[in-house]
Each structure stands twice: as C-alpha cells, then as structure tokens.
PDB file with one MODEL, atoms N, CA, C and O in Angstrom:
MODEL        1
ATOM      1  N   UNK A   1     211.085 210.049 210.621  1.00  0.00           N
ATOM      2  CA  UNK A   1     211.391 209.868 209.206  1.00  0.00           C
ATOM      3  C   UNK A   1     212.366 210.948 208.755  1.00  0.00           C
ATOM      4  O   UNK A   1     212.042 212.111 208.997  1.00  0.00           O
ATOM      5  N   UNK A   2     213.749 210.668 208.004  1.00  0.00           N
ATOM      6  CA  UNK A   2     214.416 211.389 207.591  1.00  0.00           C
ATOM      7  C   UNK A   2     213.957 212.126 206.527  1.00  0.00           C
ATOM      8  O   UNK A   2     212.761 211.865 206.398  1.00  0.00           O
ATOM      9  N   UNK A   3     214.358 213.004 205.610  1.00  0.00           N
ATOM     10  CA  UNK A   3     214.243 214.097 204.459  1.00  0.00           C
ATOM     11  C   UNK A   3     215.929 214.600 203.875  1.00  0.00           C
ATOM     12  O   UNK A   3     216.474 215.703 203.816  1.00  0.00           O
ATOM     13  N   UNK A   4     216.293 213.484 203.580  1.00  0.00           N
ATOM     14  CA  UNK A   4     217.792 213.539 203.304  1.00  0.00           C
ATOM     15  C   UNK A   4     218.080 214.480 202.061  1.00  0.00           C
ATOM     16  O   UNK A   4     217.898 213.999 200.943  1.00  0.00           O
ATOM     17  N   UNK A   5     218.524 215.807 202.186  1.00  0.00           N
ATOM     18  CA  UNK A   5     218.577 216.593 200.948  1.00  0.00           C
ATOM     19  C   UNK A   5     219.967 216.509 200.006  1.00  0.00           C
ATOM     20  O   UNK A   5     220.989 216.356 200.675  1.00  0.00           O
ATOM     21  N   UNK A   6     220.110 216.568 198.901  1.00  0.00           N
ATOM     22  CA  UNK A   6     221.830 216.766 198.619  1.00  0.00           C
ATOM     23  C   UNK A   6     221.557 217.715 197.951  1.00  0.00           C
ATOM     24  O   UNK A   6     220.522 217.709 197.285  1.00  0.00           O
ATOM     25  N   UNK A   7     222.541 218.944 197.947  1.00  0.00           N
ATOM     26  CA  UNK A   7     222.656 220.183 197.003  1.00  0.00           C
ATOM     27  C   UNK A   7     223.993 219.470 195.840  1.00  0.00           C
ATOM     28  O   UNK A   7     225.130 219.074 196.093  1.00  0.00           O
ATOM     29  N   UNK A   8     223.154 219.556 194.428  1.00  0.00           N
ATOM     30  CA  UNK A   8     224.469 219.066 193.868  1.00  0.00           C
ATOM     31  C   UNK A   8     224.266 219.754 192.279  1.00  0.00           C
ATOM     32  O   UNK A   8     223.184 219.963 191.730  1.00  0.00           O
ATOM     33  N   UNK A   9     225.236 219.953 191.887  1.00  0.00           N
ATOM     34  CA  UNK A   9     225.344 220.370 190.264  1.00  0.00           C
ATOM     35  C   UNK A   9     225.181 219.699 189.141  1.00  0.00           C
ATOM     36  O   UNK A   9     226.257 219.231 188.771  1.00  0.00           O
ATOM     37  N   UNK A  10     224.217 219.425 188.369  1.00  0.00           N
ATOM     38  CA  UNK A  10     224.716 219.226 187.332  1.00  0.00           C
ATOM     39  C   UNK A  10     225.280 219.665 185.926  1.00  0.00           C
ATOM     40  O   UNK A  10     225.296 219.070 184.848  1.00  0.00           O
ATOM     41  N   UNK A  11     225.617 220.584 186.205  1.00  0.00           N
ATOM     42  CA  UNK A  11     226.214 221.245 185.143  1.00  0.00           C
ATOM     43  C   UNK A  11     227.651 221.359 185.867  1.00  0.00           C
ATOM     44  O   UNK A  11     228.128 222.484 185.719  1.00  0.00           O
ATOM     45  N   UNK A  12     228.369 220.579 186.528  1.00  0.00           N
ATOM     46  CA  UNK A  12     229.881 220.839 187.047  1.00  0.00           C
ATOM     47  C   UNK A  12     230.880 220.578 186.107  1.00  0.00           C
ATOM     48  O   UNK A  12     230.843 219.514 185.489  1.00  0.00           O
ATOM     49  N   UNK A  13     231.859 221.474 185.887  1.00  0.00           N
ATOM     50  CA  UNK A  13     232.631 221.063 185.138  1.00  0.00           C
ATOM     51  C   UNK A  13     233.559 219.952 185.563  1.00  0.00           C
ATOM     52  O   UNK A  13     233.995 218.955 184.989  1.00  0.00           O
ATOM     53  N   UNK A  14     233.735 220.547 186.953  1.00  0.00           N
ATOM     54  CA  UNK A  14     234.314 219.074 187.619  1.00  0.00           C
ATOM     55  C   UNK A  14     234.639 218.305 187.887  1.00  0.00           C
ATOM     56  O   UNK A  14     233.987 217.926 188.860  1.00  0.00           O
ATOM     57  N   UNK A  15     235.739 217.328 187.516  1.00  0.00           N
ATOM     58  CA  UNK A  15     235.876 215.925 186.971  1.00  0.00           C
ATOM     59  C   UNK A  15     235.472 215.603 188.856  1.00  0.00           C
ATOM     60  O   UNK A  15     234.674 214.739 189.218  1.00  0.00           O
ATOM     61  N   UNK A  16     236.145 216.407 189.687  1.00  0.00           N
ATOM     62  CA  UNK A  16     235.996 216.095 191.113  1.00  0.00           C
ATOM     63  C   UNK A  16     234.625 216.107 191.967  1.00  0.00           C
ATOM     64  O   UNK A  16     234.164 215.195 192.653  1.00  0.00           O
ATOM     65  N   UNK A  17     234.114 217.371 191.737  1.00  0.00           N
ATOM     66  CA  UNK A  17     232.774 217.369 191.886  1.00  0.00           C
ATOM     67  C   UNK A  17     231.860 216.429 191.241  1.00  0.00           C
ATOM     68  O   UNK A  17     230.799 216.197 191.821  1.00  0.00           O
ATOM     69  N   UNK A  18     232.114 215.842 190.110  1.00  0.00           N
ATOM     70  CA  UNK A  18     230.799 215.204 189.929  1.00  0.00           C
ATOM     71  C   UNK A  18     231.273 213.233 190.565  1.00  0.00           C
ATOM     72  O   UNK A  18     230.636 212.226 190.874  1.00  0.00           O
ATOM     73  N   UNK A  19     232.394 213.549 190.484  1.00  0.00           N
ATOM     74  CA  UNK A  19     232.598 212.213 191.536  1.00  0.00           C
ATOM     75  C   UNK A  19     232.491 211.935 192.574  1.00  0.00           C
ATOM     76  O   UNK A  19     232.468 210.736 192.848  1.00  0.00           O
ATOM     77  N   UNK A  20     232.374 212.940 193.633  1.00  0.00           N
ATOM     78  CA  UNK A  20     231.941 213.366 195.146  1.00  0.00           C
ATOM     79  C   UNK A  20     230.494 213.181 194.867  1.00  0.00           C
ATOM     80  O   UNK A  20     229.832 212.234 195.292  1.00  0.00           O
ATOM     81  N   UNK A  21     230.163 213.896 194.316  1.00  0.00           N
ATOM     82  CA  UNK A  21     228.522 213.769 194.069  1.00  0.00           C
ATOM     83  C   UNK A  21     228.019 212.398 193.947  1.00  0.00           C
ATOM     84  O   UNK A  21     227.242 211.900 194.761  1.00  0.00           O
ATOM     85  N   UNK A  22     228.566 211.687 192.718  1.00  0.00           N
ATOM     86  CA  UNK A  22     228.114 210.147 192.290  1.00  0.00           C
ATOM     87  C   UNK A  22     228.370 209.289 193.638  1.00  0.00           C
ATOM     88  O   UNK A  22     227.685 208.296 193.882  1.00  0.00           O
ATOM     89  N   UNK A  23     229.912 209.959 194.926  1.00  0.00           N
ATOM     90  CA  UNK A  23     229.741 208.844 195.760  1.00  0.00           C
ATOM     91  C   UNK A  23     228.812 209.117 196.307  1.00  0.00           C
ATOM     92  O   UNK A  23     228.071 208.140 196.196  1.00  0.00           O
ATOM     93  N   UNK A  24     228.205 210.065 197.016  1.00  0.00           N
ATOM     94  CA  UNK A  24     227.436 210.615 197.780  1.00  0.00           C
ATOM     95  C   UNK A  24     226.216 209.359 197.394  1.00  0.00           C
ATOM     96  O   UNK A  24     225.868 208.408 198.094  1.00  0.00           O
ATOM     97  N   UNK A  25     225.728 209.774 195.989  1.00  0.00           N
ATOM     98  CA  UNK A  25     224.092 208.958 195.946  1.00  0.00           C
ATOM     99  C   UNK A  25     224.692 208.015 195.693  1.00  0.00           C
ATOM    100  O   UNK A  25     223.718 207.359 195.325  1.00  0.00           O
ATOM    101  N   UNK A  26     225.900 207.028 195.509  1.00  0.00           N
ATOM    102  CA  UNK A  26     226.141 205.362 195.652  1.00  0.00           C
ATOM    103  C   UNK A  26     225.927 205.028 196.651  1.00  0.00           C
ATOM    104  O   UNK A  26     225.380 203.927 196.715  1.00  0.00           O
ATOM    105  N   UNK A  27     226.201 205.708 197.891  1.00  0.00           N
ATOM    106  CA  UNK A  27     226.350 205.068 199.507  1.00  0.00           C
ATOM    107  C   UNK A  27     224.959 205.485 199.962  1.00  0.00           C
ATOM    108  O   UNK A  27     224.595 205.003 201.035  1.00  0.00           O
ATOM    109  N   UNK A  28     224.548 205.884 199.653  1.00  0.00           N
ATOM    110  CA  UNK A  28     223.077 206.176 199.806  1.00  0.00           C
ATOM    111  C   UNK A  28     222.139 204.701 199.393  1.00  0.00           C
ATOM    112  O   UNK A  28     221.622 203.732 199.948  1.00  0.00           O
ATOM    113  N   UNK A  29     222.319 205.256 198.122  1.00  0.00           N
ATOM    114  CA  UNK A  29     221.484 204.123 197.706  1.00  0.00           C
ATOM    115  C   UNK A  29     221.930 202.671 197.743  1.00  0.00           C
ATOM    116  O   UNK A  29     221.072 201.818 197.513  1.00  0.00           O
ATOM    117  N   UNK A  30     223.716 202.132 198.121  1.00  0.00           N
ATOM    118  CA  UNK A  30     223.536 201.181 198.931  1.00  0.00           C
ATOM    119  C   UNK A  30     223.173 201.054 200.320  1.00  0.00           C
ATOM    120  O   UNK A  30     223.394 199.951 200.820  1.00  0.00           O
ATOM    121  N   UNK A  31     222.609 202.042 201.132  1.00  0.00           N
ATOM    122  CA  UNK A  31     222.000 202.096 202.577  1.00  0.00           C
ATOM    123  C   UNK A  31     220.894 202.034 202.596  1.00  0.00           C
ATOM    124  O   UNK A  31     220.206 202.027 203.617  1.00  0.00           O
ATOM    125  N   UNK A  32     220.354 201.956 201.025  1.00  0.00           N
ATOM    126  CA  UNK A  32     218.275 202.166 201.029  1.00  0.00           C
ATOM    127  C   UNK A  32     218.015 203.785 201.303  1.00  0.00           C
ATOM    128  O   UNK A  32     216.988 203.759 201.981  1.00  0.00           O
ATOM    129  N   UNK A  33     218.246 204.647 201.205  1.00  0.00           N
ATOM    130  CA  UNK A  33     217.912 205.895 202.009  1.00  0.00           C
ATOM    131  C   UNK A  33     217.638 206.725 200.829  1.00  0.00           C
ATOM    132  O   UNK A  33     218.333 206.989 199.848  1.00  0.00           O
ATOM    133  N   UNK A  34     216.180 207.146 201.247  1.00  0.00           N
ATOM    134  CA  UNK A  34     215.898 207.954 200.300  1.00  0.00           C
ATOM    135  C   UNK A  34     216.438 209.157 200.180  1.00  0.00           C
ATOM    136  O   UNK A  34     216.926 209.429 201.277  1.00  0.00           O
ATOM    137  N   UNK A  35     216.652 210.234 199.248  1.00  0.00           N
ATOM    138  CA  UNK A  35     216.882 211.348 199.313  1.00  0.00           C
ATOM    139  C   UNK A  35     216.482 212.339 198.222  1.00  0.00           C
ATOM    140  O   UNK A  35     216.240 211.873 197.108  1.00  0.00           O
ATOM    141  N   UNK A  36     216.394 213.559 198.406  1.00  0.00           N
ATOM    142  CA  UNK A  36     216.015 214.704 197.197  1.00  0.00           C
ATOM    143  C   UNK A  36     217.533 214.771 196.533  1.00  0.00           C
ATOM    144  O   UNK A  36     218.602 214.383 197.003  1.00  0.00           O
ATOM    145  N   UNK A  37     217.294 215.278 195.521  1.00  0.00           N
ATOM    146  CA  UNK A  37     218.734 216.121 194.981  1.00  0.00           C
ATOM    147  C   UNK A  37     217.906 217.068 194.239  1.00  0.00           C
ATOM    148  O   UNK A  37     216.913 216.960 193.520  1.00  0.00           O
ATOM    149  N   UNK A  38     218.965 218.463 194.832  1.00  0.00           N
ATOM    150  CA  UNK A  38     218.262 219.309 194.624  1.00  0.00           C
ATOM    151  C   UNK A  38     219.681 220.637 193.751  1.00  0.00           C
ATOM    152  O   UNK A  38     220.636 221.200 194.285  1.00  0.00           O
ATOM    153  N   UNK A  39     219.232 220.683 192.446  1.00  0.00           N
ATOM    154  CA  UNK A  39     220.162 221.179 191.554  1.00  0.00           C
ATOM    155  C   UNK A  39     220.349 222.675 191.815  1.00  0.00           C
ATOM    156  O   UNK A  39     219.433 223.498 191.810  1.00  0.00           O
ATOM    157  N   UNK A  40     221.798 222.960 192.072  1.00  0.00           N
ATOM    158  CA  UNK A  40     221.758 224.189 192.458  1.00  0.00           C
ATOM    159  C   UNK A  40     222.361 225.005 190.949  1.00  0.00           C
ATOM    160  O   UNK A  40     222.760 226.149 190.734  1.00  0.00           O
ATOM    161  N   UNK A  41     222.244 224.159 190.348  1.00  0.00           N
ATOM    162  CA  UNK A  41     222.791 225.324 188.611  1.00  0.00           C
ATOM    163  C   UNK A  41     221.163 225.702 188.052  1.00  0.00           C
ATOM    164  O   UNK A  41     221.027 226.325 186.999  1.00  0.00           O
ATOM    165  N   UNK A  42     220.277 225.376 188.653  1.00  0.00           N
ATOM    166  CA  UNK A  42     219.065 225.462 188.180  1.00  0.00           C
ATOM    167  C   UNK A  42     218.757 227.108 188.538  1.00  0.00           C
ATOM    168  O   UNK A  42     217.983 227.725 187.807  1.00  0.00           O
ATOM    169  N   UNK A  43     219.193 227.562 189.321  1.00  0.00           N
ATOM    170  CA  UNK A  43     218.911 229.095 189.391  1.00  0.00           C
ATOM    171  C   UNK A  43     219.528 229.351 191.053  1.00  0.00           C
ATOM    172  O   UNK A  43     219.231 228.712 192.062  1.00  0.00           O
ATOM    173  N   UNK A  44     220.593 230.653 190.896  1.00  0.00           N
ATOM    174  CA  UNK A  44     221.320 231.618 191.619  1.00  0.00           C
ATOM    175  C   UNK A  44     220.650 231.494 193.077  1.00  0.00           C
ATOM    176  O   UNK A  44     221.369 231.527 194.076  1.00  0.00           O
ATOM    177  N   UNK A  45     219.122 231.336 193.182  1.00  0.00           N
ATOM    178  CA  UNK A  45     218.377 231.654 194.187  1.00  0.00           C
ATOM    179  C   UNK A  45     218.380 230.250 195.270  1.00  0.00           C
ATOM    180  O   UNK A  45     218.056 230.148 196.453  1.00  0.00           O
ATOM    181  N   UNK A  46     218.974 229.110 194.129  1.00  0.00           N
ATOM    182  CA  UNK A  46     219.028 227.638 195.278  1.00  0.00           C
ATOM    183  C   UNK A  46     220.832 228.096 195.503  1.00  0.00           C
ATOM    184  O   UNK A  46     221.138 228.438 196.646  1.00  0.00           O
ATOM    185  N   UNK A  47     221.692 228.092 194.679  1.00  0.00           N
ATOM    186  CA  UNK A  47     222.796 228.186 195.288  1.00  0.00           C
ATOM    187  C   UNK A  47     222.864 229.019 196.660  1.00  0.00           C
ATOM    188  O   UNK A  47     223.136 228.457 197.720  1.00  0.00           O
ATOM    189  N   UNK A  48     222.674 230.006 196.597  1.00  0.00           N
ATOM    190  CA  UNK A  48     222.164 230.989 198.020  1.00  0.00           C
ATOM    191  C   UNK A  48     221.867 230.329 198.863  1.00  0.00           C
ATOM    192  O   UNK A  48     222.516 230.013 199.860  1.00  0.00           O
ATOM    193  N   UNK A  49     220.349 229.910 198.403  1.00  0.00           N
ATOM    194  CA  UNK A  49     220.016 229.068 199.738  1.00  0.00           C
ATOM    195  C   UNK A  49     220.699 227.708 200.822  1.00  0.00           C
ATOM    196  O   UNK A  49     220.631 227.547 202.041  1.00  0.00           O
ATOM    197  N   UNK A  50     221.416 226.809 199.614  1.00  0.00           N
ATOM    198  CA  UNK A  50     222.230 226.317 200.161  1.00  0.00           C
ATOM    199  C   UNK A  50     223.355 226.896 200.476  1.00  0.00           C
ATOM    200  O   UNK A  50     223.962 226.198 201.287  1.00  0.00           O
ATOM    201  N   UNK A  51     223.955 227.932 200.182  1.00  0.00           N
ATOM    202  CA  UNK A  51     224.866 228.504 201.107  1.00  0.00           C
ATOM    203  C   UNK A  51     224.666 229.306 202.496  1.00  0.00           C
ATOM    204  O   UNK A  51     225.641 229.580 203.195  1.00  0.00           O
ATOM    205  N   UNK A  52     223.293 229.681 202.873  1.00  0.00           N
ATOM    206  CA  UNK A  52     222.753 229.771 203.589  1.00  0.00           C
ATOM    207  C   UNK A  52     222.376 228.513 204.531  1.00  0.00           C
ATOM    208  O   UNK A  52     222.858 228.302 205.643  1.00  0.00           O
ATOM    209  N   UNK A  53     221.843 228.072 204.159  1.00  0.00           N
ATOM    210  CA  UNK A  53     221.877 226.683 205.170  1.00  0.00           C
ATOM    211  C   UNK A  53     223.087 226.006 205.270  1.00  0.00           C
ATOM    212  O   UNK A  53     223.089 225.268 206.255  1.00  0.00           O
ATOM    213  N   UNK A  54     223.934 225.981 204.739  1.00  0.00           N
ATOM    214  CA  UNK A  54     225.501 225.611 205.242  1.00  0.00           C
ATOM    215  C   UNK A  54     226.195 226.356 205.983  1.00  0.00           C
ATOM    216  O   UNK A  54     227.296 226.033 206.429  1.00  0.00           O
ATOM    217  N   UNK A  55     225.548 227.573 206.218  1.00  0.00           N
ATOM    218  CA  UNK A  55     226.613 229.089 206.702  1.00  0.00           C
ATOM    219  C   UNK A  55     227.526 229.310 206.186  1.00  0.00           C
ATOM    220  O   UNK A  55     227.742 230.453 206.590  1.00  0.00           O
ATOM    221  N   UNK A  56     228.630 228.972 205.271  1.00  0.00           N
ATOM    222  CA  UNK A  56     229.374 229.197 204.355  1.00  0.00           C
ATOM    223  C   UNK A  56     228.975 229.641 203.224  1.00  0.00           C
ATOM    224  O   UNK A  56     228.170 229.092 202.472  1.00  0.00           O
ATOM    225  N   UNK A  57     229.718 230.997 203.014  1.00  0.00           N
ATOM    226  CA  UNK A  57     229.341 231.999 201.638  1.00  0.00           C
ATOM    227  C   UNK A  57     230.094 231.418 200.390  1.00  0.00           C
ATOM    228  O   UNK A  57     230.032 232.024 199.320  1.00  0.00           O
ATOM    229  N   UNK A  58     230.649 230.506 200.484  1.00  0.00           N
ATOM    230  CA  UNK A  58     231.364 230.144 199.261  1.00  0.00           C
ATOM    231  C   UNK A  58     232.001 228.507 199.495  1.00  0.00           C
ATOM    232  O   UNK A  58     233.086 227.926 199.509  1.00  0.00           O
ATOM    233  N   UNK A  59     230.440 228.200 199.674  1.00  0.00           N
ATOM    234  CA  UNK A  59     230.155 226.389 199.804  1.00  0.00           C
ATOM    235  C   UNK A  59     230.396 225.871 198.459  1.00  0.00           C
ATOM    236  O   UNK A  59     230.639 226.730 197.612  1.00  0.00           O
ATOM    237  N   UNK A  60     230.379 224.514 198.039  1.00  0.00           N
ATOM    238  CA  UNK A  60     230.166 224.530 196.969  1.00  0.00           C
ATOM    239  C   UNK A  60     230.004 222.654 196.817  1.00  0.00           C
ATOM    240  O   UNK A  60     230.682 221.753 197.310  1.00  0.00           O
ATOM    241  N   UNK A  61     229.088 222.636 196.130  1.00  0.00           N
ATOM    242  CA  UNK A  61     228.449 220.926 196.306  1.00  0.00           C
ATOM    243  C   UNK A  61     229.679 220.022 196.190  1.00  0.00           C
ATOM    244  O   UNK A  61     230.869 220.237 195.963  1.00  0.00           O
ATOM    245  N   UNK A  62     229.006 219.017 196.411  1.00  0.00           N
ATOM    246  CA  UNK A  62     227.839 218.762 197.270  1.00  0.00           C
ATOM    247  C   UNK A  62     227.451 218.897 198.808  1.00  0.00           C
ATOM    248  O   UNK A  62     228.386 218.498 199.502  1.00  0.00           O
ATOM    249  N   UNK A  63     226.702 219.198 199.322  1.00  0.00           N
ATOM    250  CA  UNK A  63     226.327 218.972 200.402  1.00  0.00           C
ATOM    251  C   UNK A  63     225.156 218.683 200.969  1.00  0.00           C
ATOM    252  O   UNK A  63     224.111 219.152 200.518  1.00  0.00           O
ATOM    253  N   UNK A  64     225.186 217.915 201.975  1.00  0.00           N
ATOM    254  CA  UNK A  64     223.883 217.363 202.054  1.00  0.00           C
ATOM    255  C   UNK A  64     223.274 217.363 203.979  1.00  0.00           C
ATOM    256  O   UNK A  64     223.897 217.009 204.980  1.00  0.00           O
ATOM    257  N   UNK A  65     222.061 217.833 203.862  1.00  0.00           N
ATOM    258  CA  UNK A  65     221.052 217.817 205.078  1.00  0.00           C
ATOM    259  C   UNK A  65     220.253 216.888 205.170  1.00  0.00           C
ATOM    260  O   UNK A  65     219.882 216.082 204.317  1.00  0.00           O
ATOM    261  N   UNK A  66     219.914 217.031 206.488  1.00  0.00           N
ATOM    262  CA  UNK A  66     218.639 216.327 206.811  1.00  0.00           C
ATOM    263  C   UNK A  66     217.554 217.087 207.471  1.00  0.00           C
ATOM    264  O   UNK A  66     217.483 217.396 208.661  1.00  0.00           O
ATOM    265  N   UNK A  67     216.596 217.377 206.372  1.00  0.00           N
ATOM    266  CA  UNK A  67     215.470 218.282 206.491  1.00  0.00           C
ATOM    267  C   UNK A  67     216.040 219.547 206.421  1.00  0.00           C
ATOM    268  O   UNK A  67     216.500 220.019 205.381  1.00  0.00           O
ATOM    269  N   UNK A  68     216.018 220.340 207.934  1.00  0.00           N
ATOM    270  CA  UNK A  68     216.781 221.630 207.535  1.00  0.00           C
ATOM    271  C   UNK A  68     217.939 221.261 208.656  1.00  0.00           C
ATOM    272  O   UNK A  68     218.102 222.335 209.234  1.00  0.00           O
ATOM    273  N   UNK A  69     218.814 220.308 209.250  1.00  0.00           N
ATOM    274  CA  UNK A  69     219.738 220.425 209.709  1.00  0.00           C
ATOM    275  C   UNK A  69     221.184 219.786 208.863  1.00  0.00           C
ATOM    276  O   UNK A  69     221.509 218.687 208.412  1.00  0.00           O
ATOM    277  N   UNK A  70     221.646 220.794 208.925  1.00  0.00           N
ATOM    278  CA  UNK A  70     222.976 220.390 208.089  1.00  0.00           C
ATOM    279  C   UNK A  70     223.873 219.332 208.550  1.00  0.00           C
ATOM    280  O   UNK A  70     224.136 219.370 209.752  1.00  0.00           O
ATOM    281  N   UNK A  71     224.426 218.351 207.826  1.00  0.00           N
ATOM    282  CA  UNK A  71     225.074 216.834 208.152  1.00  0.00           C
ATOM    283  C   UNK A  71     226.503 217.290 207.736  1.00  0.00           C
ATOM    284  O   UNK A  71     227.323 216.890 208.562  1.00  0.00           O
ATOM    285  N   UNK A  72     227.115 218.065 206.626  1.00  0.00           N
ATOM    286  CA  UNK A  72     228.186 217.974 206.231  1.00  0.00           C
ATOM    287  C   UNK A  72     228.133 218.638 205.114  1.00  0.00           C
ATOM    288  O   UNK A  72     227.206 219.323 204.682  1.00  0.00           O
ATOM    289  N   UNK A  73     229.554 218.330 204.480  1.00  0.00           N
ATOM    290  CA  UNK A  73     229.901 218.278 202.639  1.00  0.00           C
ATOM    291  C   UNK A  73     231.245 216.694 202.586  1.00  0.00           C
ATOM    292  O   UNK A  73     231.438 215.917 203.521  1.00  0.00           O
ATOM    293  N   UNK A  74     231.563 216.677 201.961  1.00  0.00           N
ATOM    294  CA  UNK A  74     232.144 215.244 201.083  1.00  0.00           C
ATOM    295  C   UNK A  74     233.011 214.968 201.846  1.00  0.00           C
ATOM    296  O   UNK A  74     232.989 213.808 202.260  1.00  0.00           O
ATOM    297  N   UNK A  75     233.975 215.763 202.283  1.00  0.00           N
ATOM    298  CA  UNK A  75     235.067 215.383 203.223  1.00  0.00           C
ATOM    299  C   UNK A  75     234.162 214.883 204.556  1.00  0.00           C
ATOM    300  O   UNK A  75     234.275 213.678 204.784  1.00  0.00           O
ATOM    301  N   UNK A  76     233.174 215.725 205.581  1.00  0.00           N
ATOM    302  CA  UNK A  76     233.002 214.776 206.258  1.00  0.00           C
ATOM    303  C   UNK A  76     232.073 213.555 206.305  1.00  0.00           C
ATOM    304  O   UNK A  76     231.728 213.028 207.363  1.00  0.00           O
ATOM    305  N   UNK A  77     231.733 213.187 205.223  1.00  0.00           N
ATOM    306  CA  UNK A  77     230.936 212.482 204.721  1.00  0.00           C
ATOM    307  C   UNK A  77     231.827 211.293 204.476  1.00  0.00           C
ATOM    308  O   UNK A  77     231.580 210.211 205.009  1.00  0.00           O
ATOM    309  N   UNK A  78     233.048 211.506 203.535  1.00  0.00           N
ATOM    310  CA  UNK A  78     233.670 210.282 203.769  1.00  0.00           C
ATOM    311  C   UNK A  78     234.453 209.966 204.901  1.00  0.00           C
ATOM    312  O   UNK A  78     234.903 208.821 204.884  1.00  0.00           O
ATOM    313  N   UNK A  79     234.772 210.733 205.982  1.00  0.00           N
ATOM    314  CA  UNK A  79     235.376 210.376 206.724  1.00  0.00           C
ATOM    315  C   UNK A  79     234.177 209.528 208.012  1.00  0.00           C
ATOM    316  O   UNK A  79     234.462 208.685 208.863  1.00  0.00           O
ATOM    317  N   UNK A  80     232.862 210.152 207.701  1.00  0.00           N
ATOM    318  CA  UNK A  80     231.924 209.373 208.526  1.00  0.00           C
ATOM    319  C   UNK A  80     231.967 207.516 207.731  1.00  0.00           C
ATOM    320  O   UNK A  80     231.838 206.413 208.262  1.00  0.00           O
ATOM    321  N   UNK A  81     232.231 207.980 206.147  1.00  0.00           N
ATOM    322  CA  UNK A  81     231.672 206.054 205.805  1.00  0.00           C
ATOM    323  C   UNK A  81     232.955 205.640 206.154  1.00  0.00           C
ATOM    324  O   UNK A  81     232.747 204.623 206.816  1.00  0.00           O
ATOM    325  N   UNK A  82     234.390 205.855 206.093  1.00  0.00           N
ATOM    326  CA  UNK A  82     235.601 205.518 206.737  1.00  0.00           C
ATOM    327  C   UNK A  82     235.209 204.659 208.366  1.00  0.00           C
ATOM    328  O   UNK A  82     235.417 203.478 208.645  1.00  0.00           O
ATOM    329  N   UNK A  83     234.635 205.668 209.170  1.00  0.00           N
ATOM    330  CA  UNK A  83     234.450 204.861 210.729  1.00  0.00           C
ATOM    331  C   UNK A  83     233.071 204.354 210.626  1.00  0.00           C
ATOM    332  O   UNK A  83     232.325 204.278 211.603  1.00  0.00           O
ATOM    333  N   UNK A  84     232.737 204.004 209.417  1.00  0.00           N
ATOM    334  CA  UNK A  84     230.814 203.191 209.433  1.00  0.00           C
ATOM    335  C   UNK A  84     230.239 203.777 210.083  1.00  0.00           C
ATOM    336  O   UNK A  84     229.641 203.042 210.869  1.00  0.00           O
ATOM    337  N   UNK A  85     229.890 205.564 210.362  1.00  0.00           N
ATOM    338  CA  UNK A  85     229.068 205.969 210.845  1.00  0.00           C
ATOM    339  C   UNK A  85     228.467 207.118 210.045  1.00  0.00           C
ATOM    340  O   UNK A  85     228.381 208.307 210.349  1.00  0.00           O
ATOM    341  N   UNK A  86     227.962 206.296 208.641  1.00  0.00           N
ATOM    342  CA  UNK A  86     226.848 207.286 207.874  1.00  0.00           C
ATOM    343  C   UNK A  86     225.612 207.547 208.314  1.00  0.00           C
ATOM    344  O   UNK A  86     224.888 208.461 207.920  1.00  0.00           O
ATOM    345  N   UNK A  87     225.322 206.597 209.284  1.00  0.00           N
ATOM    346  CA  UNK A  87     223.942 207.147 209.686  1.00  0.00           C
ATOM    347  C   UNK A  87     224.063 207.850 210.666  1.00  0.00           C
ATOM    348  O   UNK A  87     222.946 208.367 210.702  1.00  0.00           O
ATOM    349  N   UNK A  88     224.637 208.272 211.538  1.00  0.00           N
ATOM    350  CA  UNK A  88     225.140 208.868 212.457  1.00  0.00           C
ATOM    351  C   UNK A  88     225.692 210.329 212.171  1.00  0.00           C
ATOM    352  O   UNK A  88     225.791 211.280 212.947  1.00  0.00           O
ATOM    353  N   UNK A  89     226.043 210.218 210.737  1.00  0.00           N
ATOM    354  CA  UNK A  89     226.200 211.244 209.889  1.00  0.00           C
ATOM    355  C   UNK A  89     225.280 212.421 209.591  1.00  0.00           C
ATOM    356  O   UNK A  89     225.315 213.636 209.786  1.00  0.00           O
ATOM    357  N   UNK A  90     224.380 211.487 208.997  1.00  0.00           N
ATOM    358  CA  UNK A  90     223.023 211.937 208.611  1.00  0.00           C
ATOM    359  C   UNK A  90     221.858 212.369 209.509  1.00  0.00           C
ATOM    360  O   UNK A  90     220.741 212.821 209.256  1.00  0.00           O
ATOM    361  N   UNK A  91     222.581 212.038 210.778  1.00  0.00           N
ATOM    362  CA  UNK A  91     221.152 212.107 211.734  1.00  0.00           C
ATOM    363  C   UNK A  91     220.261 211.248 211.832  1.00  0.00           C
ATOM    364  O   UNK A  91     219.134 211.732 211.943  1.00  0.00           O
ATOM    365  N   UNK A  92     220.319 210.172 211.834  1.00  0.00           N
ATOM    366  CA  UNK A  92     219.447 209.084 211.906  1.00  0.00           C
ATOM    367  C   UNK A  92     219.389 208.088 212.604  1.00  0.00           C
ATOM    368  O   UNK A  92     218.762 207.049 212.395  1.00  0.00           O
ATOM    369  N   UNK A  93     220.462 208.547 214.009  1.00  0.00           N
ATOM    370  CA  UNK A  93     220.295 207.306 215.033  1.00  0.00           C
ATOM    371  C   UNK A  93     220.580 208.552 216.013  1.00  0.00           C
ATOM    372  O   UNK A  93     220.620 208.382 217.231  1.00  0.00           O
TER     373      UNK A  93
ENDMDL
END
C-alpha cells in the first residue's frame, strides 16, 4: 500500500506554484490515488523537514513522496505523465 505525500503551500503567492500544485492533485485524483497534503506554510519546522527529505536546502513545493522515499518535484513529475509513467513515478509498480 502506497502513502503518497505532497509538500505543498497554501499560502503561495505563486501564480506558478499553485498551478503545479493543482496539477499534481488533478492527476492524482484522476488515477484514484490517495494522498496526504501536507502544508508547509503551516510552520518553519515542516518546510525543513521537507527539505530534508528532498536533500535540497532550498526545495520549494511541491513535492511529493511515497512514505519516506522521495519520487520527485513538478518537473519530474510531468515529464513522468508525458511518457505515462506516473505510477512508476510514484513507486508503485
């Protein structure tokens, strides 16, 4: 069973970020796949952490895991739904 996480903002000013984000949970939720979203403007101590689990000190959403193994951020995310291999993406085959 997957644990599909997304680190994402809502407080982005973003016109870009919050559209990366919205594709992110569209293709999701046209695949059925559950997932957390997990707000990193909610406090300093989740941004960290997801920059920690990305290994990049100056990540910046969205990005998204599965459980605790890291899948990507947006670029390779769309370049996985580009060759139809989001699940493959995600870790799930």
């Amino acid at each position: 069973m997957s644990s599909i996480k997304i680190y994402y903002s809502s407080l982005s000013g973003s016109r870009e970020v919050k559209q990366r984000q919205e594709e992110f949970t569209r293709i999701l939720d046209t695949y059925k796949i559950k997932y957390e979203l997990i707000d990193i403007s909610v406090s300093l101590k989740i941004l960290q952490e997801m920059r920690m689990k990305v290994s990049t000190p100056k990540a910046l959403p969205p990005q998204i895991l599965n459980g605790q193994e890291y899948c990507g951020d947006f670029e390779m995310f769309h370049k996985a739904k580009e060759n139809k291999e989001i699940l493959k993406f995600l870790k799930m085959e």
